[in-house]
Phi, psi and omega in degrees: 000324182289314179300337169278321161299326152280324171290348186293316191291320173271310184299329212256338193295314175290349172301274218324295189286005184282316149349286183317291188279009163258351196259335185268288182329311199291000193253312187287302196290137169250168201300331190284336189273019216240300188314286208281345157308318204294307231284347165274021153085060151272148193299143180048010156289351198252330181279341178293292174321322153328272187322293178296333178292342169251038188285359173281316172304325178291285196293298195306283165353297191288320173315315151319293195276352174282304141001300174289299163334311179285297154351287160303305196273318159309317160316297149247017171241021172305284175356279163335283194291320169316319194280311189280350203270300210309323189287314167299352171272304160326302204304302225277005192135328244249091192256009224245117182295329190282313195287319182309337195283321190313296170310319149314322164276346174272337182290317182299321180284315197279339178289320188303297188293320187289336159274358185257348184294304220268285261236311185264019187189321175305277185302331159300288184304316164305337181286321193271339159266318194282341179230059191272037183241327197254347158278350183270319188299293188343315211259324187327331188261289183308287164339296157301343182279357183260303147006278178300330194279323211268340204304315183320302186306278192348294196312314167300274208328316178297327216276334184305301209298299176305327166284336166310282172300008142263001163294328187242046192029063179237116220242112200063163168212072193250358180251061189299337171279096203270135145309145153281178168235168147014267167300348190261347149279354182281313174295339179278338175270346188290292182315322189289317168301292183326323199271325194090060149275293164271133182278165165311297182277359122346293188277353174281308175315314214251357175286325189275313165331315209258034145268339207288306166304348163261359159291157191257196188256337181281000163300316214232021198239166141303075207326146170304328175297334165286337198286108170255140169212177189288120174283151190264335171291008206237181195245182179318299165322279182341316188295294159346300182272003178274324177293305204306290178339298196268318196044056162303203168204334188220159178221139152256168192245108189246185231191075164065025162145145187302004164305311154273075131326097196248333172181216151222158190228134173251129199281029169254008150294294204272348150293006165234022170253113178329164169285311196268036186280152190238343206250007188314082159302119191292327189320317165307338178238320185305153203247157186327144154260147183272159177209123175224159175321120194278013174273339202264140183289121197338318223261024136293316179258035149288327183282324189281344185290319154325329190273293201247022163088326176285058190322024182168108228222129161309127198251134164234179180245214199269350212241349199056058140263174197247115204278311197182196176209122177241150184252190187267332160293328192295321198259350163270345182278008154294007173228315190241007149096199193286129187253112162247161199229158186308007188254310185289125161277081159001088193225042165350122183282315156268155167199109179300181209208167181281328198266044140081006191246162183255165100305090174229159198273146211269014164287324209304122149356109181266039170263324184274005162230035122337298207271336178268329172301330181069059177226146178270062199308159175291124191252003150234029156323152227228022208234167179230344187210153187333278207305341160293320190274014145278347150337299176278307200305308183288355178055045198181153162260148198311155163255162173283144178089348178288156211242119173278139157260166185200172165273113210125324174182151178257120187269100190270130166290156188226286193223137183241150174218138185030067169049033161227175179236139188248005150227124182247163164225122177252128194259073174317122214239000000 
């Protein structure tokens, strides 16, 4: 009899843990990798998929039975293990039957429980978050046949479990499966780079992904003061030597200042326009200009450049004046960083210095020089670059010497042009 009480006692422990690890799984594994096992013919996959699809009925299933087990298994296998212990307390002295008894039920308890911690529960459950898509196929047959049996019961359990929980304005519970968010995928690409899972640029590409829809285009365009274009007064030459000077690929064609904007001219158009033409209007090859809102999000106008074919389109502002210009380069390299082409000079925006201060240049972004300074700029200044937001701090336009304090650090203006400033040396404090 002891020996049918100890195999009962070992069958209900792995019962136990069977439970355990169908129950974790079915909680760890998500549904799409479930799908895409069923749609590769994996085995029991298609019962596994069943089974997550009905998961409150699947937990409630598992929960019964780790229950019943645990039960059950306290029930013979105290006994069992008592029966085996006690004739060994005898051998060793030990005759006085209440203490053989005490002693037998403590021994007996602490052997039950350390196998059911370690056997019914640890080890199923750790096996099953770390491998819950190959511990769920495993489990999968047997489970729904525990499911099916069990369904009557189930059905009360839900119905109970689901009136609790409208007690505490919690309104059904079937959405075990939590969205990530945002930031919470970001920590999951940080730990996954740490681990070495993600290379540095890897983790960079998809970090700029989840950044790209929140920039405006006025962020990424190219201030208008920058800006070269075709005068419609000026003759062919001019034009020819404003490309040797610049190596655009687009020009826009303006009527004395980009306040008046008439088109773009691309520079494989002006190689078939002759050398010796003398009366030439750019107007005959340039094409109609885009103009969009400097409010509208990047990854729109990525979409109008894809529509229209048109790699460069004019930014304006609420009042439609024209602000800048942005390409179809401005806007991818906010996902794979600077792109220069054989024509671009290199012109590093920071460049540290020996006495421990940067040189930047005073277009520079201030996410980037946030993110190379390690500094903690006011982020709800309304300004887009260094040099704007010393401006707002000084409430004035800049002079060459002045000296800014920030949080963090201190900013001597260097050099100014058309009342901004283009070289700052900013000092980290």
């Amino acid at each position: 009899m002891t020996l049918i009480y100890l195999g009962l006692a070992v069958a209900l422990i792995i019962l136990n843990g069977f439970f355990v690890a169908a129950e974790f799984a079915l909680v760890k594994v998500r549904i799409s990798r479930i799908e895409q096992l069923h749609k590769d013919g994996q085995a029991f996959a298609g019962t596994a998929k069943w089974l997550a699809k009905r998961l409150d009925e699947s937990l409630s299933a598992c929960q019964l039975g780790i229950t019943m087990a645990s039960l059950a298994l306290g029930w013979v296998g105290e006994p069992a293990f008592a029966a085996l212990v006690e004739p060994v307390l005898g051998w060793v002295g030990i005759s006085d039957d209440r203490v053989i008894h005490v002693l037998g039920f403590a021994v007996a308890f602490t052997v039950i429980t350390g196998l059911h911690l370690v056997v019914g529960e640890q080890f199923p459950k750790i096996f099953a978050i770390r491998r819950p898509e190959q511990m769920l196929l495993w489990c999968a047959l047997p489970l729904k046949f525990s499911y099916v049996v069990l369904y009557p019961f189930l059905k009360v359990l839900n119905l109970v479990t689901s009136f609790l929980l409208r007690l505490v304005g919690i309104q059904g519970a079937s959405d075990h499966h939590s969205i990530n968010t945002e930031e919470e995928i970001r920590a999951l690409l940080r730990e996954a780079h740490i681990h070495g899972n993600l290379t540095r640029n890897e983790h960079s590409l998809i970090n700029n992904v989840f950044e790209f829809d929140d920039l405006i285009v006025r962020r990424v365009m190219l201030p208008r003061g920058e800006v070269a274009f075709f005068d419609v007064n000026q003759s062919i030459s001019d034009f020819r030597e404003l490309v040797r000077q610049t190596m655009h690929t687009r020009y826009p064609v303006c009527d004395g200042s980009l306040d008046r904007v008439l088109g773009v001219v691309h520079i494989k158009d002006l190689l078939n326009v002759p050398t010796d033409v003398s009366d030439f209007d750019v107007r005959t090859i340039m094409r109609p200009p885009k103009k969009l809102p400097e409010t509208m999000p990047i990854s729109r106008v990525l979409r109008h450049f894809q529509a229209t074919h048109q790699l460069m389109a004019f930014v304006i502002d609420e009042y439609g004046t024209i602000t800048g210009m942005v390409t179809l380069e401005n806007v991818l390299e906010r996902i794979v960083g600077e792109v220069d082409d054989e024509f671009d000079i290199a012109d590093p925006h920071i460049v540290p210095e020996e006495s421990g201060s940067y040189l930047v240049v005073g277009s520079t972004p201030l996410d980037e020089v946030r993110s190379r300074l390690k500094l903690a700029l006011d982020e709800s200044s309304e300004t887009d670059t260094i040099a704007g937001l010393l401006t707002d701090v000084r409430q004035k336009i800049l002079t060459q010497g002045d000296v800014i304090e920030l949080d963090g650090a201190v900013c001597e203006v260097l050099e100014m042009k058309n009342d901004s400033a283009t070289k700052i040396r900013v000092r980290v404090i």
